[in-house]
N, C-alpha and C positions, 0 to 999 in steps of 0.2 A: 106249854113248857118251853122253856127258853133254850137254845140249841146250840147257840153261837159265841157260847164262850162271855165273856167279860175281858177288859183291859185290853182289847183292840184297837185299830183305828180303822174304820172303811172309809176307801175313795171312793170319791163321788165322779164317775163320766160322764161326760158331756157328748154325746155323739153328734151336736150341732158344731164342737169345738176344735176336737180332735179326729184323726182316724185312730183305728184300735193302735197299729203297732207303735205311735208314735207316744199314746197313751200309756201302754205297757212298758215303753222303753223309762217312761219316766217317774214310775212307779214303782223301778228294780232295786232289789237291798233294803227294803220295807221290811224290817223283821218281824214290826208287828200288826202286820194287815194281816187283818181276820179277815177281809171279803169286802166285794168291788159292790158299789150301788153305779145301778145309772137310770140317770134321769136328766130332763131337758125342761125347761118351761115352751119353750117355743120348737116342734119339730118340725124339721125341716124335711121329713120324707120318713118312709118307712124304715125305722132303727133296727128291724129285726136281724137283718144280713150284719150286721156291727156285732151285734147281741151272740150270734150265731160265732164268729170268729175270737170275739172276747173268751166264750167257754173254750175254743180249740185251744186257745193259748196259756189258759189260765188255770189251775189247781185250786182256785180260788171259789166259794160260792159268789155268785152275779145275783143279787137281790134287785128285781124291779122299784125305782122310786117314781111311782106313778105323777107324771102331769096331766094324764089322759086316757081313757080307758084303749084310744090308739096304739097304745105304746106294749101293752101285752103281746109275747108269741110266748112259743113251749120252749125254751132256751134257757130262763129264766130258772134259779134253785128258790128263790123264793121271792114272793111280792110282800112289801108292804103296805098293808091293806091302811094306808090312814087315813084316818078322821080329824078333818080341821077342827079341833074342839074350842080353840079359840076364836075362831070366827063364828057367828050365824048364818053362814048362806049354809041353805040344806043344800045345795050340789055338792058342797065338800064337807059334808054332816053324814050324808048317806045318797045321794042321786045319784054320783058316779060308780060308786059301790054297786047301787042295786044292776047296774048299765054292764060292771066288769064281771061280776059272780059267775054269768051261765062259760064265760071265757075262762076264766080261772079252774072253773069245775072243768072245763073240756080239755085244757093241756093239764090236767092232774097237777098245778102248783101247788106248792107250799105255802100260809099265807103267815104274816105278822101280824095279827091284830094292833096299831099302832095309834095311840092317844097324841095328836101333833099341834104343837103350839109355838105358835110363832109371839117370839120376843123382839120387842125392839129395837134393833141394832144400831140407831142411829142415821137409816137413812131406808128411805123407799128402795120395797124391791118386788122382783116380777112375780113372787108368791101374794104381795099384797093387793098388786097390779090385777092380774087373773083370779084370785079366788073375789074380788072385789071385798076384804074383810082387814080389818085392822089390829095389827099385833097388841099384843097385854104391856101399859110400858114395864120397864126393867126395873123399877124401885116397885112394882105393886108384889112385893114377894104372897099378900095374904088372897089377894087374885091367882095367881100362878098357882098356889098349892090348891086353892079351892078345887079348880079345871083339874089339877092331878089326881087329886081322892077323889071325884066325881069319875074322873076314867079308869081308875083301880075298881068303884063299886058298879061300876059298868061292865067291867069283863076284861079289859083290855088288856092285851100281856104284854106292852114295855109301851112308855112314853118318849117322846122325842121332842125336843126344844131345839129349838132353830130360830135364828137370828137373823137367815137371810144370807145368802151368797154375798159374800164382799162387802158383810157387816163391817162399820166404821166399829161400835162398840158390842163384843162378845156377850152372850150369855152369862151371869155374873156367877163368880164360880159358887157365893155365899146361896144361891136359888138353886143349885144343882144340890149343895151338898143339903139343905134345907128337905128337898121334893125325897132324896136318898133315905134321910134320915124318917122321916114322915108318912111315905109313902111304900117304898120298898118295892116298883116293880124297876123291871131291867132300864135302863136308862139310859139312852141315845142323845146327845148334844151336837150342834155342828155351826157353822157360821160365822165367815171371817177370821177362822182359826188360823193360820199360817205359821205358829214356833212351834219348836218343840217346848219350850217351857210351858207353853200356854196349854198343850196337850197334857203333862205329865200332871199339872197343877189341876185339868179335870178330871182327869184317873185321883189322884188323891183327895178331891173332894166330893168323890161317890158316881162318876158319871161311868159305866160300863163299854160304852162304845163312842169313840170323838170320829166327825166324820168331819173329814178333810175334802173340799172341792178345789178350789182355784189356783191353790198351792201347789198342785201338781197338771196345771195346766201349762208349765215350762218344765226346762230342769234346772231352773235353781233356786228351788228347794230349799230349804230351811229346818225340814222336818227329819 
Protein backbone atom coordinates (compact mmCIF):
# COMPACT_ATOMS: atom_id res chain seq x y z
CA UNK A 1 0.00 0.00 0.00
CA UNK A 2 1.42 3.15 -0.87
CA UNK A 3 1.64 5.82 2.28
CA UNK A 4 3.30 8.80 0.86
CA UNK A 5 0.94 10.78 -0.77
CA UNK A 6 1.41 11.59 -4.54
CA UNK A 7 2.28 15.17 -6.08
CA UNK A 8 5.40 15.63 -3.84
CA UNK A 9 8.92 16.33 -4.44
CA UNK A 10 11.57 14.37 -2.19
CA UNK A 11 15.26 15.54 -1.71
CA UNK A 12 17.76 13.61 -2.45
CA UNK A 13 20.95 14.08 0.50
CA UNK A 14 24.10 13.52 0.01
CA UNK A 15 25.96 13.05 3.22
CA UNK A 16 29.31 12.89 1.26
CA UNK A 17 28.20 16.60 0.03
CA UNK A 18 26.69 18.42 2.58
CA UNK A 19 26.59 18.48 6.54
CA UNK A 20 22.72 18.03 7.74
CA UNK A 21 22.29 21.75 8.86
CA UNK A 22 23.53 23.27 5.83
CA UNK A 23 21.45 20.78 3.88
CA UNK A 24 18.22 21.74 5.90
CA UNK A 25 19.04 25.36 5.59
CA UNK A 26 18.67 24.97 1.92
CA UNK A 27 15.75 23.01 1.64
CA UNK A 28 13.47 25.65 3.81
CA UNK A 29 10.03 26.94 2.08
CA UNK A 30 9.60 23.66 0.15
CA UNK A 31 5.86 23.62 0.29
CA UNK A 32 5.79 20.59 -1.39
CA UNK A 33 8.35 17.99 0.02
CA UNK A 34 6.68 15.06 1.11
CA UNK A 35 10.01 13.51 2.51
CA UNK A 36 13.98 13.66 2.52
CA UNK A 37 15.77 10.41 0.70
CA UNK A 38 19.52 9.98 1.35
CA UNK A 39 21.70 8.39 -0.34
CA UNK A 40 25.54 8.40 -1.52
CA UNK A 41 27.18 6.30 -4.30
CA UNK A 42 30.48 6.61 -2.74
CA UNK A 43 30.49 6.66 1.27
CA UNK A 44 32.86 8.18 2.83
CA UNK A 45 32.32 6.81 6.59
CA UNK A 46 29.59 5.83 8.72
CA UNK A 47 26.33 8.18 7.60
CA UNK A 48 24.47 7.08 10.48
CA UNK A 49 25.21 10.16 13.01
CA UNK A 50 23.98 12.40 9.88
CA UNK A 51 20.95 10.18 9.57
CA UNK A 52 20.39 10.47 13.24
CA UNK A 53 20.38 14.37 13.40
CA UNK A 54 18.51 14.76 9.87
CA UNK A 55 15.37 13.02 12.01
CA UNK A 56 16.04 15.56 15.10
CA UNK A 57 15.67 18.35 12.70
CA UNK A 58 13.21 17.26 10.37
CA UNK A 59 9.15 16.42 10.46
CA UNK A 60 9.91 14.96 7.51
CA UNK A 61 9.96 10.94 6.68
CA UNK A 62 14.04 10.26 5.81
CA UNK A 63 13.54 7.28 3.28
CA UNK A 64 17.00 5.23 2.87
CA UNK A 65 18.16 5.22 -1.02
CA UNK A 66 20.34 2.47 -0.70
CA UNK A 67 24.01 2.35 -2.46
CA UNK A 68 25.01 -0.27 -0.03
CA UNK A 69 23.71 -2.60 2.50
CA UNK A 70 26.50 -0.10 4.73
CA UNK A 71 24.31 2.61 4.66
CA UNK A 72 21.34 1.09 6.93
CA UNK A 73 20.80 2.08 10.85
CA UNK A 74 17.29 2.34 12.75
CA UNK A 75 16.92 6.28 11.99
CA UNK A 76 15.56 5.54 8.84
CA UNK A 77 11.13 5.87 8.34
CA UNK A 78 11.68 3.80 5.41
CA UNK A 79 14.02 2.10 2.86
CA UNK A 80 13.83 1.53 -0.51
CA UNK A 81 14.17 -1.78 -1.17
CA UNK A 82 15.22 -1.60 -5.10
CA UNK A 83 15.76 -3.77 -7.69
CA UNK A 84 17.89 -2.69 -10.60
CA UNK A 85 15.39 -4.24 -13.15
CA UNK A 86 17.08 -2.62 -15.96
CA UNK A 87 20.37 -3.94 -15.45
CA UNK A 88 21.40 -7.91 -15.21
CA UNK A 89 23.79 -8.01 -12.51
CA UNK A 90 21.98 -10.24 -9.88
CA UNK A 91 23.79 -8.08 -6.96
CA UNK A 92 21.26 -5.30 -7.76
CA UNK A 93 18.57 -7.90 -8.93
CA UNK A 94 18.65 -9.38 -5.48
CA UNK A 95 22.29 -10.04 -3.65
CA UNK A 96 22.38 -6.98 -1.89
CA UNK A 97 18.67 -7.48 -0.78
CA UNK A 98 19.29 -10.93 0.44
CA UNK A 99 22.74 -9.24 2.34
CA UNK A 100 20.15 -6.14 3.94
CA UNK A 101 16.89 -8.19 4.95
CA UNK A 102 18.21 -9.74 8.43
CA UNK A 103 19.17 -5.66 8.93
CA UNK A 104 16.03 -4.25 8.00
CA UNK A 105 14.07 -6.99 10.07
CA UNK A 106 16.33 -5.95 13.07
CA UNK A 107 15.77 -2.14 13.15
CA UNK A 108 11.74 -2.98 12.40
CA UNK A 109 12.04 -0.53 9.01
CA UNK A 110 9.57 0.11 6.80
CA UNK A 111 10.38 -1.18 3.34
CA UNK A 112 9.34 0.27 -0.60
CA UNK A 113 9.32 -2.59 -2.65
CA UNK A 114 10.84 -0.33 -5.66
CA UNK A 115 11.07 -1.45 -9.56
CA UNK A 116 14.34 1.02 -10.50
CA UNK A 117 15.28 1.72 -13.98
CA UNK A 118 17.88 3.64 -15.08
CA UNK A 119 17.19 5.88 -18.40
CA UNK A 120 19.65 7.37 -20.31
CA UNK A 121 20.33 10.70 -19.51
CA UNK A 122 22.73 11.63 -21.86
CA UNK A 123 25.82 10.98 -20.05
CA UNK A 124 27.67 8.32 -17.69
CA UNK A 125 26.91 8.19 -14.24
CA UNK A 126 28.09 6.60 -10.94
CA UNK A 127 24.83 4.31 -10.96
CA UNK A 128 26.06 2.97 -14.13
CA UNK A 129 29.82 2.99 -13.00
CA UNK A 130 29.00 0.61 -9.72
CA UNK A 131 26.14 -1.48 -10.55
CA UNK A 132 28.47 -2.19 -13.83
CA UNK A 133 24.86 -2.36 -15.88
CA UNK A 134 23.64 -0.07 -18.84
CA UNK A 135 20.51 2.11 -18.76
CA UNK A 136 17.49 1.42 -21.44
CA UNK A 137 18.01 4.30 -24.04
CA UNK A 138 15.29 7.18 -23.77
CA UNK A 139 13.47 6.61 -27.29
CA UNK A 140 13.01 2.61 -26.39
CA UNK A 141 9.52 3.61 -24.82
CA UNK A 142 8.23 -0.24 -25.86
CA UNK A 143 11.50 -1.52 -23.69
CA UNK A 144 10.75 0.80 -20.75
CA UNK A 145 7.12 -0.20 -20.37
CA UNK A 146 8.06 -4.03 -20.92
CA UNK A 147 10.59 -3.75 -17.47
CA UNK A 148 7.34 -1.72 -15.89
CA UNK A 149 4.47 -4.52 -16.44
CA UNK A 150 7.14 -7.18 -15.77
CA UNK A 151 7.66 -5.20 -12.04
CA UNK A 152 3.90 -4.56 -11.57
CA UNK A 153 3.39 -8.73 -12.25
CA UNK A 154 6.15 -9.18 -10.05
CA UNK A 155 4.85 -7.56 -6.91
CA UNK A 156 6.39 -4.48 -6.75
CA UNK A 157 4.58 -1.33 -5.35
CA UNK A 158 5.88 1.84 -7.10
CA UNK A 159 8.53 2.13 -9.91
CA UNK A 160 11.23 4.61 -10.07
CA UNK A 161 13.02 5.91 -13.42
CA UNK A 162 16.01 7.68 -12.96
CA UNK A 163 18.17 9.35 -15.34
CA UNK A 164 21.18 9.64 -13.31
CA UNK A 165 22.34 12.57 -11.05
CA UNK A 166 23.25 15.60 -13.16
CA UNK A 167 21.40 13.97 -16.17
CA UNK A 168 22.38 16.16 -19.34
CA UNK A 169 18.80 14.93 -20.82
CA UNK A 170 15.74 14.10 -18.31
CA UNK A 171 13.44 11.21 -18.26
CA UNK A 172 11.11 12.08 -21.29
CA UNK A 173 7.89 13.20 -19.76
CA UNK A 174 5.90 11.33 -23.02
CA UNK A 175 7.56 7.55 -20.92
CA UNK A 176 6.41 8.70 -17.61
CA UNK A 177 2.86 9.56 -18.69
CA UNK A 178 2.97 6.35 -21.11
CA UNK A 179 4.27 3.79 -17.85
CA UNK A 180 1.15 6.10 -15.71
CA UNK A 181 -1.23 5.38 -18.07
CA UNK A 182 -0.20 1.63 -18.77
CA UNK A 183 0.83 0.39 -15.75
CA UNK A 184 -0.69 2.36 -12.88
CA UNK A 185 1.73 1.76 -9.83
CA UNK A 186 2.96 4.83 -7.80
CA UNK A 187 5.63 6.46 -9.81
CA UNK A 188 8.91 8.08 -8.73
CA UNK A 189 11.03 9.95 -11.39
CA UNK A 190 14.24 11.94 -10.80
CA UNK A 191 17.53 13.15 -12.59
CA UNK A 192 18.91 16.19 -13.69
CA UNK A 193 15.74 17.86 -12.78
CA UNK A 194 16.67 21.41 -11.59
CA UNK A 195 13.17 23.81 -12.67
CA UNK A 196 10.21 24.13 -11.54
CA UNK A 197 8.60 23.76 -14.95
CA UNK A 198 10.28 20.76 -15.43
CA UNK A 199 8.67 19.37 -12.00
CA UNK A 200 5.22 20.52 -12.48
CA UNK A 201 5.24 19.23 -16.38
CA UNK A 202 6.01 15.63 -14.47
CA UNK A 203 3.15 15.91 -11.93
CA UNK A 204 0.97 16.64 -14.96
CA UNK A 205 2.18 13.87 -16.93
CA UNK A 206 1.49 11.04 -14.31
CA UNK A 207 4.56 10.99 -12.30
CA UNK A 208 3.59 10.85 -8.29
CA UNK A 209 6.75 11.78 -6.75
CA UNK A 210 9.95 14.07 -8.64
CA UNK A 211 13.10 13.65 -6.73
CA UNK A 212 15.26 16.45 -6.81
CA UNK A 213 19.22 15.92 -5.75
CA UNK A 214 21.73 18.61 -6.88
CA UNK A 215 19.53 21.34 -7.09
CA UNK A 216 19.53 21.86 -3.69
CA UNK A 217 23.04 21.18 -3.16
CA UNK A 218 23.50 25.26 -3.08
CA UNK A 219 20.90 27.78 -2.37
CA UNK A 220 20.13 29.04 -5.62
CA UNK A 221 17.61 27.05 -6.40
CA UNK A 222 15.43 27.33 -9.00
CA UNK A 223 12.78 25.01 -7.58
Amino acid sequence: MWELGSGKIWVLYDPDKLEVEEFYRNIRGLNDLGAILVGTSFSEGDICPKVKKLKELSDYPVILFPGSVYQLCPYYDYVLFLSLISGRNPEYLIGEHVKAAPLIKKFNLRVIPTAYLLIDGGTYTATEFITNTKPIPRNKFDLILAHCLAAKYLGFSAIYLEAGSGAILNVPYEVVKLVKEEVGLPLIVGGGIRLREQVDKYFSSGADIVVIGSAFEDDDRKI
